[in-house]
MDTraj code that builds the backbone (N, CA, C; nanometers):
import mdtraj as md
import numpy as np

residues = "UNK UNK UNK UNK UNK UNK UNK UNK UNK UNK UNK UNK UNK UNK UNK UNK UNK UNK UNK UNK UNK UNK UNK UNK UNK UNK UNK UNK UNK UNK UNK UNK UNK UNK UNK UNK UNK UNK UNK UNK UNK UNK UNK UNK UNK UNK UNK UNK UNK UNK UNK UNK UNK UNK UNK UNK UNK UNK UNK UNK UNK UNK UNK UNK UNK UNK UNK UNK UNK UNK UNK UNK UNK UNK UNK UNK UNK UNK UNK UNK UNK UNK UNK UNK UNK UNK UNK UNK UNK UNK UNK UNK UNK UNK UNK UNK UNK UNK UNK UNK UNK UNK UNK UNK UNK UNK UNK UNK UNK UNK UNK UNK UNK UNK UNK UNK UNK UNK UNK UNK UNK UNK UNK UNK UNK UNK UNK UNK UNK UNK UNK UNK UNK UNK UNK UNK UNK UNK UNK UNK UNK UNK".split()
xyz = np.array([
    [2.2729, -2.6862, 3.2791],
    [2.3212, -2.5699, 3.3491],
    [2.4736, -2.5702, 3.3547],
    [2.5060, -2.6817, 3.3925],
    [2.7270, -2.7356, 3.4089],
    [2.7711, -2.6542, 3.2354],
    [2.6781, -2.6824, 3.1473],
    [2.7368, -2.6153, 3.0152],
    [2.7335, -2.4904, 2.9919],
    [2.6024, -2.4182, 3.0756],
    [2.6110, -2.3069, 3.0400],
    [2.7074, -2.2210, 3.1061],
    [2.7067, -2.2590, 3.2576],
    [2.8479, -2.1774, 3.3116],
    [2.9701, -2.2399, 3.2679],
    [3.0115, -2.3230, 3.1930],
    [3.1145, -2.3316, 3.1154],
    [3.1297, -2.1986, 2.9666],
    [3.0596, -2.1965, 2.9226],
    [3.0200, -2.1498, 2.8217],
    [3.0444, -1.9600, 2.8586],
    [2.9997, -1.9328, 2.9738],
    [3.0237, -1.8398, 3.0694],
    [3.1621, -1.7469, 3.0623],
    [3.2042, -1.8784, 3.1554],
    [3.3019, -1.8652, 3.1784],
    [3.4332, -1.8726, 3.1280],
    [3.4475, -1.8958, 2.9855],
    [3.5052, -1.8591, 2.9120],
    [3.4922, -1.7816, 2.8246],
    [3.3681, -1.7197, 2.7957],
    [3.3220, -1.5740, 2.7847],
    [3.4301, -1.4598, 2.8291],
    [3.4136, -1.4986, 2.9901],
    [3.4256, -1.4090, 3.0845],
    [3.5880, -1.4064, 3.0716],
    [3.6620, -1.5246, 3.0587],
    [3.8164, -1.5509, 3.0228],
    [3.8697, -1.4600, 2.9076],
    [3.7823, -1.5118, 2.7758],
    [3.7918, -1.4032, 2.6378],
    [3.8341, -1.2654, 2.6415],
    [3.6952, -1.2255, 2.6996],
    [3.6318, -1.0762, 2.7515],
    [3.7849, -1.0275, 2.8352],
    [3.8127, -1.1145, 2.9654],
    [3.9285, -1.0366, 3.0373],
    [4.0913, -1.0132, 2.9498],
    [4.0816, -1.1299, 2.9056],
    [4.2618, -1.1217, 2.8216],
    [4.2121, -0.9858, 2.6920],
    [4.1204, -0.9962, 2.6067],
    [4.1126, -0.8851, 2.5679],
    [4.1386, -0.7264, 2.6112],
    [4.0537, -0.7463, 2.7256],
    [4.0845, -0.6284, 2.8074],
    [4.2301, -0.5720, 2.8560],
    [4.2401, -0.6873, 2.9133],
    [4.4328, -0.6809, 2.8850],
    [4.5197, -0.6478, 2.8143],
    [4.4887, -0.7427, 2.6973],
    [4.5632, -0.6418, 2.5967],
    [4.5317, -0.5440, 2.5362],
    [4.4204, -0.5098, 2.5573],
    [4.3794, -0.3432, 2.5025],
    [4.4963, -0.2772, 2.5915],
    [4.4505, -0.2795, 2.7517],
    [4.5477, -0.2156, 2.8334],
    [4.6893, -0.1820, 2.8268],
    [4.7601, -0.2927, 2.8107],
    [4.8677, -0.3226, 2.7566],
    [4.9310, -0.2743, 2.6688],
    [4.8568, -0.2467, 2.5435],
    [4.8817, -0.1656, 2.4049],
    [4.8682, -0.0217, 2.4456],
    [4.8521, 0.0398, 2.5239],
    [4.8622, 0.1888, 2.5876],
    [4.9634, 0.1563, 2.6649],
    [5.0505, 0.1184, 2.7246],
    [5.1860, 0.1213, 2.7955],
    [5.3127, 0.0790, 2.6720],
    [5.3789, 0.1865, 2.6689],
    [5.5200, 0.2119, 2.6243],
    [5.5494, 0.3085, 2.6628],
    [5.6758, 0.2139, 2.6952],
    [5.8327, 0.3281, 2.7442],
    [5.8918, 0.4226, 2.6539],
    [5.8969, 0.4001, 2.5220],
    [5.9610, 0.4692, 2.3741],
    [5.8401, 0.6106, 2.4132],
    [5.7054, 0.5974, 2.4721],
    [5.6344, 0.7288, 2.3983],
    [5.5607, 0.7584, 2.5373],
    [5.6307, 0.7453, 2.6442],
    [5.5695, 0.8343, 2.8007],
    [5.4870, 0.9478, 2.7649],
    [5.3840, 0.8841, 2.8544],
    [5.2664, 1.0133, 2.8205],
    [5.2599, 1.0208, 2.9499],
    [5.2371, 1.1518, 3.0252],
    [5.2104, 1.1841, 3.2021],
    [5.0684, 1.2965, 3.1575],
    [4.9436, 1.2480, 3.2010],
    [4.8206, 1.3520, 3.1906],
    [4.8441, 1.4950, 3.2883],
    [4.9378, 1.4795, 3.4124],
    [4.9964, 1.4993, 3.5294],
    [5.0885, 1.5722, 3.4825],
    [5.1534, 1.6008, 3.3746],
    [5.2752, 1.6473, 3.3652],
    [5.2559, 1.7663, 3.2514],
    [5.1625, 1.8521, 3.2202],
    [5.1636, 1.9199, 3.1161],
    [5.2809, 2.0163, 3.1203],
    [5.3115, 2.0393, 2.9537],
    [5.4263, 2.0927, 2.9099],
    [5.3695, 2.2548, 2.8919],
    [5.2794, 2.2935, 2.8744],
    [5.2619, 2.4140, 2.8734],
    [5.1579, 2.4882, 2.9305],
    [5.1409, 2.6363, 2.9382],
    [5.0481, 2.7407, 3.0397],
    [4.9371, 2.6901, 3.0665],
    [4.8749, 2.7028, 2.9161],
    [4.7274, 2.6561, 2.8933],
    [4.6722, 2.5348, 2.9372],
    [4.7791, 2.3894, 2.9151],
    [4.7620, 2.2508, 2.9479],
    [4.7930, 2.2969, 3.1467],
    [4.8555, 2.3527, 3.1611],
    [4.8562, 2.3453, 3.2996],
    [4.7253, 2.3786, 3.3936],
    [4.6766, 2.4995, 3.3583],
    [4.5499, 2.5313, 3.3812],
    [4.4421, 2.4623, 3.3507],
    [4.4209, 2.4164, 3.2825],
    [4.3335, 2.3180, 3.1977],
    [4.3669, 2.1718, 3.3168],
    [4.4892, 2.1482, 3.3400],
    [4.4654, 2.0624, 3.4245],
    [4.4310, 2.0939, 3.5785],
    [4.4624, 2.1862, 3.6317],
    [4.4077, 2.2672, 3.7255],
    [4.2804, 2.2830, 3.7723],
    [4.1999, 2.3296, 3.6733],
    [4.0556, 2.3139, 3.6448],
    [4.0212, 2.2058, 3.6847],
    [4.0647, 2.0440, 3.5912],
    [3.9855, 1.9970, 3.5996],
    [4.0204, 1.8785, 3.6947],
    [4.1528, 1.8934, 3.7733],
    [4.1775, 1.8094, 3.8920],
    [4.1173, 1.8674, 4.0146],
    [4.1242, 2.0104, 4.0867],
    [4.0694, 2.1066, 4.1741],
    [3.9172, 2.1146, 4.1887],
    [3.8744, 2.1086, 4.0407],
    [3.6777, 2.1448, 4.0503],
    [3.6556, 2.0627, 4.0071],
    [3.6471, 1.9487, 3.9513],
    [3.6414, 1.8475, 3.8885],
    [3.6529, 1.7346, 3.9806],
    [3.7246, 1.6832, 3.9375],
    [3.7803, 1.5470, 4.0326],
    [3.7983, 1.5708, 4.1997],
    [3.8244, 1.6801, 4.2375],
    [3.7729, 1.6771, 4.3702],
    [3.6877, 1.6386, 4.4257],
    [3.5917, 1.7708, 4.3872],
    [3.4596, 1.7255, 4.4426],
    [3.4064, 1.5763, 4.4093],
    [3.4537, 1.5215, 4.2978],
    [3.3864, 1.4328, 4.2568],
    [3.4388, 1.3140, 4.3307],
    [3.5659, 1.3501, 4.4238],
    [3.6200, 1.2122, 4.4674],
    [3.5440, 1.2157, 4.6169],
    [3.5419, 1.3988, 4.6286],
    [3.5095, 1.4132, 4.8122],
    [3.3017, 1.2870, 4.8002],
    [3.2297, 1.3672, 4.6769],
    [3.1070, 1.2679, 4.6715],
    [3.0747, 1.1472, 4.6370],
    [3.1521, 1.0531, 4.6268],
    [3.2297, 0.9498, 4.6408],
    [3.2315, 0.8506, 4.7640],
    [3.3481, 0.9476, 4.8458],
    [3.3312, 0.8819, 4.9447],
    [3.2405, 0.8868, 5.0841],
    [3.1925, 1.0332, 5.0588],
    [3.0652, 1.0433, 5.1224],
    [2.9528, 0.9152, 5.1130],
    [2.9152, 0.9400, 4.9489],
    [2.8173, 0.8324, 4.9123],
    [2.8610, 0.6929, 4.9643],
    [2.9982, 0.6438, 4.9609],
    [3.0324, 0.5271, 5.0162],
    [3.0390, 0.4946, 5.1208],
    [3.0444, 0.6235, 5.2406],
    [3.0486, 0.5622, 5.3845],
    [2.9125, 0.5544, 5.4026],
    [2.8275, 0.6368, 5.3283],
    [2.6475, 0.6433, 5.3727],
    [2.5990, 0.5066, 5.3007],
    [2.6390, 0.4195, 5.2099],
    [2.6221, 0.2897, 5.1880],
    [2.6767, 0.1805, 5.2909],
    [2.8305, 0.2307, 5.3052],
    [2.8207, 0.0893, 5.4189],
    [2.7361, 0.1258, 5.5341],
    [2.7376, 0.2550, 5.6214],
    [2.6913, 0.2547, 5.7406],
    [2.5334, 0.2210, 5.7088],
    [2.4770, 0.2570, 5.6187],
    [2.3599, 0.1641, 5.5971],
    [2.3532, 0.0350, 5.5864],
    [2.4208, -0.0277, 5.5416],
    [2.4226, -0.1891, 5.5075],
    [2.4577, -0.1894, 5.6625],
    [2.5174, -0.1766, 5.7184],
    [2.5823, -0.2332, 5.8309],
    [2.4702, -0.2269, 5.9616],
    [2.4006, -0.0689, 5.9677],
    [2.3211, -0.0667, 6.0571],
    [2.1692, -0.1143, 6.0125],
    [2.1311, -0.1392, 5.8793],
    [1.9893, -0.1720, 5.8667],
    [1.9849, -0.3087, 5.7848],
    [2.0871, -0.4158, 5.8509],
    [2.0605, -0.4952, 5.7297],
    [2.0125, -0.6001, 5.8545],
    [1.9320, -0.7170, 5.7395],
    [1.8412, -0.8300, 5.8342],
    [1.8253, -0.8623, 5.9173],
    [1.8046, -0.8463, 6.0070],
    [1.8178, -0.9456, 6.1049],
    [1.6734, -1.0977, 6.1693],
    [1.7063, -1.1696, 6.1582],
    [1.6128, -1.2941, 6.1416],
    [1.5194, -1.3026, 6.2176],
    [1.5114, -1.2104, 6.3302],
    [1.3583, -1.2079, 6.4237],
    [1.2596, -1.1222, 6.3803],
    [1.3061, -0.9830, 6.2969],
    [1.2462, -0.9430, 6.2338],
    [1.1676, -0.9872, 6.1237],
    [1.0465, -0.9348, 6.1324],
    [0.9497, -0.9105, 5.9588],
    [0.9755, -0.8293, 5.9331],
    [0.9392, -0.7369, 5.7726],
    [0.9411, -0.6691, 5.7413],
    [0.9505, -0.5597, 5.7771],
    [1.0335, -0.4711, 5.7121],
    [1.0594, -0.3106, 5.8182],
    [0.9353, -0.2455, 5.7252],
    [1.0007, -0.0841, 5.8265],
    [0.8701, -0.0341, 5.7739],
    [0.9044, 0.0402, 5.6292],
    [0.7800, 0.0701, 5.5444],
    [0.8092, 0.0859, 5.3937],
    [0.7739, 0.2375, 5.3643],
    [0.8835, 0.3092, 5.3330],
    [0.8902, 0.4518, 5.3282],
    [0.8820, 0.4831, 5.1819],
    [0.7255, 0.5397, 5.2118],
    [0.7011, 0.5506, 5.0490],
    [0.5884, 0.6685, 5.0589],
    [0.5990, 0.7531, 4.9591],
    [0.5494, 0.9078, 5.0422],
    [0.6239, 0.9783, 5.0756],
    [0.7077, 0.9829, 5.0736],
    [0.8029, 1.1099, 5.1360],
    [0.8413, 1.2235, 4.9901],
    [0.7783, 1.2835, 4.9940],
    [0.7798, 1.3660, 4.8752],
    [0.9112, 1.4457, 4.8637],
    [0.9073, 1.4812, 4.9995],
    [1.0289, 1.6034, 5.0041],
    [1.1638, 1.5497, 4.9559],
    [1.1691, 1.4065, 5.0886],
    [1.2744, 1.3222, 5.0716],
    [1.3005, 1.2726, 4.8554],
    [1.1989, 1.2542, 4.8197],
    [1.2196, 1.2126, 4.6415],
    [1.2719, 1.3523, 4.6163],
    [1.2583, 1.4484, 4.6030],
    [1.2496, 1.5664, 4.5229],
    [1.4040, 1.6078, 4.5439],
    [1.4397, 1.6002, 4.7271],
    [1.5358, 1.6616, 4.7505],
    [1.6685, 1.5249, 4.6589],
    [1.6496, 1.4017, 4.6480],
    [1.7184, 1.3227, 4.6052],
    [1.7569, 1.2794, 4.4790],
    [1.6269, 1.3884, 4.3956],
    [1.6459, 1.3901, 4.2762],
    [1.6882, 1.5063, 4.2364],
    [1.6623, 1.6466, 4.3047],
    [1.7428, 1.7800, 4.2794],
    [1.8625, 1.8181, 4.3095],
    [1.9220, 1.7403, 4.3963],
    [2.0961, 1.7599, 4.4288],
    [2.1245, 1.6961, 4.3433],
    [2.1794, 1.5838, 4.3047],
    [2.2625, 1.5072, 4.2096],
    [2.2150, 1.6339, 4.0276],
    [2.1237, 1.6925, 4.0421],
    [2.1103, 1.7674, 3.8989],
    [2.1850, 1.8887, 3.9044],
    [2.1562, 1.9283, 4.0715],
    [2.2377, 2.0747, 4.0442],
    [2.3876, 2.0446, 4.0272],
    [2.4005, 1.9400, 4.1346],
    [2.5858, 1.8694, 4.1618],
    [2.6147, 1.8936, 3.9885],
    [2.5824, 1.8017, 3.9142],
    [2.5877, 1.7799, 3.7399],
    [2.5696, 1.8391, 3.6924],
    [2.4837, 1.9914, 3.7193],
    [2.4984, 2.1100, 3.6340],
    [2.6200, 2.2037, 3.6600],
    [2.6299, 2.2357, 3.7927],
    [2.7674, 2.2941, 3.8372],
    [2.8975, 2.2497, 3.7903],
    [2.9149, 2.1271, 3.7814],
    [3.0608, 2.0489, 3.7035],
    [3.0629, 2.0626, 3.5949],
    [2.9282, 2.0483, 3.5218],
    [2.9292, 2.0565, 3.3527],
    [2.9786, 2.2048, 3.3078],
    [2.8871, 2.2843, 3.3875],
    [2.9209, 2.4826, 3.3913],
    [3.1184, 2.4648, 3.3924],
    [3.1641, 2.3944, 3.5075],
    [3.3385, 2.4236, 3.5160],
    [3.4127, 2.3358, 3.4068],
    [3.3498, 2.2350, 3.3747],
    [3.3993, 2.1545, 3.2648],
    [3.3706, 2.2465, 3.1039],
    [3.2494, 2.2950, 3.1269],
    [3.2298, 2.3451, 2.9919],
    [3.3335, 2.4851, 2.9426],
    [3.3848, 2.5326, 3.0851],
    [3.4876, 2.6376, 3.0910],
    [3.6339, 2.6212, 3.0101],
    [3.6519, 2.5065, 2.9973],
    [3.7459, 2.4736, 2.9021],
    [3.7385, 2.5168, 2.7209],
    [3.6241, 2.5168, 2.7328],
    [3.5896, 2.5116, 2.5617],
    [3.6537, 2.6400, 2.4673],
    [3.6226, 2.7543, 2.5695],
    [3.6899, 2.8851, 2.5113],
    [3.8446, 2.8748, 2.5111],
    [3.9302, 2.7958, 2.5735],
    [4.0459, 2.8198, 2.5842],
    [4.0776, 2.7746, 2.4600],
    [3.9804, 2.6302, 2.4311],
    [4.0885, 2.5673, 2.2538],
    [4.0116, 2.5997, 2.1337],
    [3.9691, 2.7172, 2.1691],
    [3.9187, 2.7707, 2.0259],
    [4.0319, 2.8659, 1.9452],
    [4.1090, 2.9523, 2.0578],
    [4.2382, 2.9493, 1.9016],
    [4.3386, 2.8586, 1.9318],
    [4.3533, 2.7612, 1.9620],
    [4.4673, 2.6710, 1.9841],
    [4.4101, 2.6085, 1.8447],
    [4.2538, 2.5303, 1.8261],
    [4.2519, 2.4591, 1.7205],
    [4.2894, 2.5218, 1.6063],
    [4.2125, 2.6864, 1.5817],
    [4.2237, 2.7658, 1.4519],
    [4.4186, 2.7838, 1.4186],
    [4.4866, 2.7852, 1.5076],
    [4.6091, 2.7894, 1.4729],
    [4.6990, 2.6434, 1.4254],
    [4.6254, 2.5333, 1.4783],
    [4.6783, 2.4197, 1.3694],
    [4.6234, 2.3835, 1.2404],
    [4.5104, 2.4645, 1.1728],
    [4.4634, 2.4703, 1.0209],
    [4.5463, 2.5635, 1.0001],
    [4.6053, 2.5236, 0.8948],
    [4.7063, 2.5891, 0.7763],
    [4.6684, 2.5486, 0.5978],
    [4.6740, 2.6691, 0.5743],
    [4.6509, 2.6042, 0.3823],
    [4.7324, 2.5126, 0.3828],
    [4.7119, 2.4204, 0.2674],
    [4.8504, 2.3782, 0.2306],
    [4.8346, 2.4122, 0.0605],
    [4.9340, 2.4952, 0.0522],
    [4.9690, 2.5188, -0.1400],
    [5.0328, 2.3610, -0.2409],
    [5.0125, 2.3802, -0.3433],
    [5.0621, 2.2990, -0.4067],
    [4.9907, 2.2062, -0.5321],
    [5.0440, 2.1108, -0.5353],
    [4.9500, 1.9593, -0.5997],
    [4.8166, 1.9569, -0.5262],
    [4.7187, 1.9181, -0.5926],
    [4.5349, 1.9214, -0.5220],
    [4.5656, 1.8079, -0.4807],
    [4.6368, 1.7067, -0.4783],
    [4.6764, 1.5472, -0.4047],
    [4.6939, 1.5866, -0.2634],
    [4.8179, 1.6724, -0.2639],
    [4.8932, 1.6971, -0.1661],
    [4.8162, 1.7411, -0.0732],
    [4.7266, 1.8322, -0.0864],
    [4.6156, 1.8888, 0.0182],
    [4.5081, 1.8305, 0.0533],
    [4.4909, 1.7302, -0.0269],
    [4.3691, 1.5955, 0.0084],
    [4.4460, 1.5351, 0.1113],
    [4.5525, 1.5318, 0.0860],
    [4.6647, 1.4059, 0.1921],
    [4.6565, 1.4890, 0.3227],
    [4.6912, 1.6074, 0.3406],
    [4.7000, 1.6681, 0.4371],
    [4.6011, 1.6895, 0.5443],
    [4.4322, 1.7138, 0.4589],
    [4.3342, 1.7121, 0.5541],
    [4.3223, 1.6017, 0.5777],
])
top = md.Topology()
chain = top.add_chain()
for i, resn in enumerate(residues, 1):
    res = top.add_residue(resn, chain, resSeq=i)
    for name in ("N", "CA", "C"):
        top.add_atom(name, md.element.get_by_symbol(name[0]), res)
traj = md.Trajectory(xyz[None], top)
């Protein structure tokens, strides 16, 4: 067992410095990128969209979901005089309703996310351009 969490754990060493330098290789000063900072109408809106309807909500259900995890852990967890609690199983409404919010939540975001799509349909058609010339030259280009 002493070998295998050795074995582990330098796995786990590998795995992190990799990660690192993946990270790492996305930071330069020569080529500042700000996602936060768009340069034009369309990128502005586009970020608008998807910080406002998007990432909002998605941060406000979040932390909802996170205070309804601790205050659960906190108010229903073991205690040693107890046996077994009781086992809530049957509740139909309770499954249905827990499986139909999180679909509509994920259909509604996908609907405002998918709202983007019309905007870069002539943005893309306006960066295809022929290119004339040598049949090389236009292989190179696409």
């Amino acid at each position: 067992m002493g070998v295998r969490s050795v074995h582990v754990k330098r796995l786990l060493g590998v795995a992190l410095l990799i990660a690192l330098v993946v990270l790492l290789a996305g930071c330069s000063e020569s080529v500042p990128q700000n996602t936060f900072g768009p340069q034009g109408d369309v990128a502005q809106e586009q970020r608008d969209l998807l910080v406002f309807w998007v990432l909002g909500p998605a941060a406000a259900i979040l932390v909802l979901v996170e205070g309804v995890l601790v205050y659960a852990l906190i108010r229903y967890r073991h205690k040693r005089d107890e046996g077994l609690p009781q086992q809530v199983r049957g509740n139909t409404r309770l499954e249905v309703a827990w499986t139909i919010a999180p679909a509509i939540l994920l259909f509604v975001i996908n609907i405002i996310g998918l709202g983007l799509g019309p905007q870069g349909v002539g943005i893309l058609s306006d960066l295809l351009a022929p290119a004339y010339g040598n049949e090389s030259l236009r292989y190179a280009l696409l």
